[in-house]
C-alpha positions as CSV (number, residue, x, y, z in Angstrom):
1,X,43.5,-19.5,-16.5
2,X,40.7,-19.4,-19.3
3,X,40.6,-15.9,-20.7
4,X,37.3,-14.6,-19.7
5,X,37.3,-15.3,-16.3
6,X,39.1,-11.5,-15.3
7,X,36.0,-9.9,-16.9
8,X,33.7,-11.0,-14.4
9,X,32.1,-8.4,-12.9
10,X,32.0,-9.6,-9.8
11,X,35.0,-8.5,-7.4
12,X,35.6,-12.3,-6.0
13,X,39.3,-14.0,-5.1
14,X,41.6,-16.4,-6.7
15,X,39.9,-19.3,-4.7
16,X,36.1,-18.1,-6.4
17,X,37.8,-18.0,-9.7
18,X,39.4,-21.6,-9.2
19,X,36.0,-22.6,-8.4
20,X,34.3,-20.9,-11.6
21,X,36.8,-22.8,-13.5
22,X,36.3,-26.4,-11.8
23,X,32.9,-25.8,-12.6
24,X,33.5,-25.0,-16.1
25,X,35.3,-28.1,-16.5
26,X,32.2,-30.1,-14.8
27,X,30.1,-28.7,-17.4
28,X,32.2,-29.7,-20.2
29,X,32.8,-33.2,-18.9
30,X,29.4,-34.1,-18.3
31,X,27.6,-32.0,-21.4
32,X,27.9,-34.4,-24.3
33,X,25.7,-37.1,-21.6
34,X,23.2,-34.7,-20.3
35,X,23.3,-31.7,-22.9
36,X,23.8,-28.8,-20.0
37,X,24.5,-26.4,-22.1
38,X,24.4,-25.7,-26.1
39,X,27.2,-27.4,-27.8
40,X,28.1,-25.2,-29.8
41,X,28.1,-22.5,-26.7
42,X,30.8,-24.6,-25.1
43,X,34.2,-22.9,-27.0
44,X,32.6,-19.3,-25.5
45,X,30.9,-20.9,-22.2
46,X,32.9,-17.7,-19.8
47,X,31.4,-15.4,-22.0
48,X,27.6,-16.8,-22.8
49,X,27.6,-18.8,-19.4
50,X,29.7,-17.8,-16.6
51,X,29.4,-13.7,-17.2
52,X,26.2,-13.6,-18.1
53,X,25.2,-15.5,-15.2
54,X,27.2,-13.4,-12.8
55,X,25.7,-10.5,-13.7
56,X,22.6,-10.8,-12.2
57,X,24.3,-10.5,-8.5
58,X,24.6,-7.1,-8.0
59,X,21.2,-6.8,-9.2
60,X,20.1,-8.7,-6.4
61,X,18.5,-8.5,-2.6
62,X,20.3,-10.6,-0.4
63,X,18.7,-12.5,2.4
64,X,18.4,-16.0,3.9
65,X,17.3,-17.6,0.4
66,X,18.3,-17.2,-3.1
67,X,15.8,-19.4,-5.0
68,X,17.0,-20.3,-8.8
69,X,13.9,-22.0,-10.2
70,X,14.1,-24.4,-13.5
71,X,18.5,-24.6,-13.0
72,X,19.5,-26.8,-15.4
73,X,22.8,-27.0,-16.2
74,X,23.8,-24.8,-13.1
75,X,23.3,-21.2,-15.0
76,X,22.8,-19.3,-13.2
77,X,22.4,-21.1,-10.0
78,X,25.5,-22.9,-9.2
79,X,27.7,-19.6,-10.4
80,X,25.5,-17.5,-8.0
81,X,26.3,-20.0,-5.1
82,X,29.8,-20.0,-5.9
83,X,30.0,-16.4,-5.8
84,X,28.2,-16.1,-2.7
85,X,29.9,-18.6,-0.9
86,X,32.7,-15.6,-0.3
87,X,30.6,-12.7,-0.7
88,X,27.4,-13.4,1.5
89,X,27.8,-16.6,2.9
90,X,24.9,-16.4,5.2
91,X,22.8,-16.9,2.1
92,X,21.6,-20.0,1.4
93,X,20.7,-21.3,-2.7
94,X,17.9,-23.0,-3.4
95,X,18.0,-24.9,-6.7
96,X,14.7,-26.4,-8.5
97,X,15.0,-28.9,-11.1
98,X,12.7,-31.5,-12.3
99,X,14.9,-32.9,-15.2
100,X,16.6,-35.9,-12.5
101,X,19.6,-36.4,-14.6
102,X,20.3,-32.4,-14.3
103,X,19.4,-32.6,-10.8
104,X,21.9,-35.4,-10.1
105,X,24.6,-33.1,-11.8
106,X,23.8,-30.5,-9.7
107,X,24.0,-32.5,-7.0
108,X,27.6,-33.4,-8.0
109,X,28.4,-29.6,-8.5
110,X,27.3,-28.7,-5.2
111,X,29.3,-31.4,-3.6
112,X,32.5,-31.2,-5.4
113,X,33.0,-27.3,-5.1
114,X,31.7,-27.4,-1.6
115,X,28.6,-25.0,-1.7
116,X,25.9,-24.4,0.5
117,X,23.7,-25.6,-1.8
118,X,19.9,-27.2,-1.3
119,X,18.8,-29.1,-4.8
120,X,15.3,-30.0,-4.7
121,X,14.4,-32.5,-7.9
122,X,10.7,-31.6,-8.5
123,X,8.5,-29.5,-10.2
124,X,8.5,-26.1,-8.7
125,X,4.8,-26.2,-8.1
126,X,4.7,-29.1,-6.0
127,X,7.3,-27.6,-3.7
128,X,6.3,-25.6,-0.3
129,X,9.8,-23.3,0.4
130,X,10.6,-20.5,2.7
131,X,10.5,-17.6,0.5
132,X,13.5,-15.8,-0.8
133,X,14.6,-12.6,-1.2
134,X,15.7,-13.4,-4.6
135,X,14.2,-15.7,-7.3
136,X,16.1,-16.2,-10.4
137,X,15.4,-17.9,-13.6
138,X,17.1,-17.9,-16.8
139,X,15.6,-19.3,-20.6
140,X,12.6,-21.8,-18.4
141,X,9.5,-20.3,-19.2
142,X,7.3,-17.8,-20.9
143,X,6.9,-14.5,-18.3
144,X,3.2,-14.9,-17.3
145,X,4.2,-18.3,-16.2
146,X,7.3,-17.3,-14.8
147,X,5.0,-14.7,-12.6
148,X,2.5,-17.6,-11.5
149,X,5.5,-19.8,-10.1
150,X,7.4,-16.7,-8.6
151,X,4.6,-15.4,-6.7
152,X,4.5,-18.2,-4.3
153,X,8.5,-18.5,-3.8
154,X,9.4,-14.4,-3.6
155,X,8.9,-12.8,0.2
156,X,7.7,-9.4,0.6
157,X,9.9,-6.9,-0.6
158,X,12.1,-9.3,-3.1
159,X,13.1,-8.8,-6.5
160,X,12.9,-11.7,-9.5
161,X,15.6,-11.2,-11.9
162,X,14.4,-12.9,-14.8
163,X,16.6,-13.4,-18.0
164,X,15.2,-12.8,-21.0
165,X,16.5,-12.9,-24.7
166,X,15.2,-10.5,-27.8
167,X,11.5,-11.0,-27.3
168,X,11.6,-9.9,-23.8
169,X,9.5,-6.9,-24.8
170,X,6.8,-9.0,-26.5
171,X,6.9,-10.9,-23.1
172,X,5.7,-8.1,-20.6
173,X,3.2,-7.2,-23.2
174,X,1.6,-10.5,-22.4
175,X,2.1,-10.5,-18.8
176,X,0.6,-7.3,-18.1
177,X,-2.4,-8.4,-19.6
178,X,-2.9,-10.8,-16.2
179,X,-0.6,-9.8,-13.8
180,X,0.4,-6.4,-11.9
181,X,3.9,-5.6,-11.6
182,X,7.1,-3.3,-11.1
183,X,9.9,-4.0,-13.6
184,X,13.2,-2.3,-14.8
185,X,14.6,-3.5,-17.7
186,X,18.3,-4.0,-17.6
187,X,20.1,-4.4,-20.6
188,X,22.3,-7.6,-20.6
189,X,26.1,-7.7,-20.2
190,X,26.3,-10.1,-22.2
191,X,23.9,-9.9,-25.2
192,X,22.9,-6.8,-26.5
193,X,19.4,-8.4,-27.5
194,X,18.7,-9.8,-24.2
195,X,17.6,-8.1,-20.8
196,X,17.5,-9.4,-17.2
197,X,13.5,-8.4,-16.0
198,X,13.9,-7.1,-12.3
199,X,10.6,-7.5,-10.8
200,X,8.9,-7.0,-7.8
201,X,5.5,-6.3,-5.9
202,X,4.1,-9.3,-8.2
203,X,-0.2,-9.1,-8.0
204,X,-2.8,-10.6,-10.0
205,X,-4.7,-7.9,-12.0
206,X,-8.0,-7.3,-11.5
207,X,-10.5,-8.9,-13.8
């Protein structure tokens, strides 16, 4: 087994953990085509990938939808969906993409490791989704921007767990200036620069 995988925070089985390291090897195969991931990431992908994408679900609220907007290589979308598929099954992940060779290896993910997946290959604005009790997104977008997409995806009551790296600070700044919001900071796992943004009760301020 890779070393790495035991720290997961995350109390999952053998079987989740054979998953996690299926998709691990997916990433590597098809990373030198489509560029997932950084390469030079790739020797420590448990650590800067896999954990740091785990994280995020106990920070979550867990309903009918888990939407992971901007997915990418699969971080942290298709490591949330393989988690969930033992821990809340019931919950399905939604996973927005508009890059169509990332899409199609998502698509391939999905399949392989047998998750209750739904890809969508669009821009996340064009889309028109039931709303989720969790929206995640990790290195897509500035944080006002990332507030103007989640507004329309998050129901009432859900949280956005938003990753951030060292400017995160700078980033609410900004936002605040145009949007109302709740937000705890929570330090990273994985990073001691970076932060995972859990928001909620997202409102335009007023002018």
């Amino acid at each position: 087994m890779n070393n790495g995988a035991h720290t997961i925070k995350t109390d999952v089985s053998r079987e989740t953990l054979d998953r996690l390291e299926a998709f691990v090897t997916l990433v590597k195969k098809w990373n030198p085509v489509i560029n997932l991931v950084a390469k030079g990431s790739l020797s420590d992908i448990w650590h800067r990938h896999v954990e740091d994408s785990a994280q995020i679900i106990l920070m979550s609220k867990l309903g009918d939808y888990w939407i992971d907007i901007g997915s990418g290589g699969g971080f942290p979308g298709i490591v949330v969906a393989i988690i969930l598929k033992e821990t809340a099954p019931d919950t399905k992940v939604v996973l927005i993409e508009s890059d169509v060779r990332k899409a199609t290896f998502l698509r391939q993910a999905a399949a392989t490791l047998d998750l209750s997946c739904e890809i969508h290959n669009a821009r996340i604005e064009s889309l028109d989704l039931p709303r989720g009790a969790t929206i995640s997104a990790r290195a897509l977008a500035p944080l006002p921007k990332l507030l103007e997409l989640a507004e329309n995806l998050v129901e009432e009551g859900g949280v956005c767990l938003l990753m951030k790296g060292q400017s995160y600070l700078d980033e609410l700044a900004d936002a605040r200036k145009a949007w109302s919001f709740e937000c705890e900071v929570i330090k990273s796992q994985t990073n001691a620069a970076a932060a995972v943004l859990k928001i909620r009760n997202i409102q335009r301020a007023a002018q």
